[in-house]
C-alpha positions in Angstrom: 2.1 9.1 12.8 1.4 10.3 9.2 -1.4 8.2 8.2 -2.1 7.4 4.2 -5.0 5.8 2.5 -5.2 5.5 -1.8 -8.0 3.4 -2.9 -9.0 3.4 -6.2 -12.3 2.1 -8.2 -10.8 -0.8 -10.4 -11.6 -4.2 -9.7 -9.1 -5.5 -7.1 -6.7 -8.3 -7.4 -3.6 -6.0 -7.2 -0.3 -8.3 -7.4 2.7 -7.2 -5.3 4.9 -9.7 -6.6 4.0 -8.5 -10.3 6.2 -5.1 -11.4 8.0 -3.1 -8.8 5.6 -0.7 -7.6 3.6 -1.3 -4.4 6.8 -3.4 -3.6 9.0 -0.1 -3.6 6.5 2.0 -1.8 6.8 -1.0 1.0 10.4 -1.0 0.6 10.0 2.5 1.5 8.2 2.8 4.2 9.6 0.6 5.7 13.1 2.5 5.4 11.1 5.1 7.4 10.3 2.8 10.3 6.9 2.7 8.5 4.3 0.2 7.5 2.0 -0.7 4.2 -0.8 -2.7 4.0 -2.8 -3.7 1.1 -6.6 -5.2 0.8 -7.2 -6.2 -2.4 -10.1 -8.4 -2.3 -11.7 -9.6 -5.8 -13.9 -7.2 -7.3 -12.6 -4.5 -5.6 -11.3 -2.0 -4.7 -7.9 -2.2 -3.8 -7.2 0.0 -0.5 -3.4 0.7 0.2 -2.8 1.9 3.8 0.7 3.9 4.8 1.6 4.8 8.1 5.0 6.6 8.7 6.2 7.9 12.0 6.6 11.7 12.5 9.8 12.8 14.7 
């Protein structure tokens, strides 16, 4: 497994449903046979998490 963490140092909350962005890197990892999570509590920080098989 490839394994991906991006967390930044804003203040949390991110929206999936708002814009198409964290929605299309789902979208694509899970065309990979992948996963993506996302914590987001309030205040921060927002923490994505990718995993991707490796063949």
């Amino acid at each position: 497994m490839l394994f991906a963490e991006i967390t930044d140092d804003g203040r949390g909350g991110a929206d999936v449903s708002q814009g198409s962005g964290l929605d299309g890197i789902r979208r694509r990892a899970a065309a990979l046979d992948g996963t993506m999570e996302i914590s987001r509590p309030p205040g921060g920080p927002t923490v994505i998490t990718v995993e991707l098989p490796c063949a």
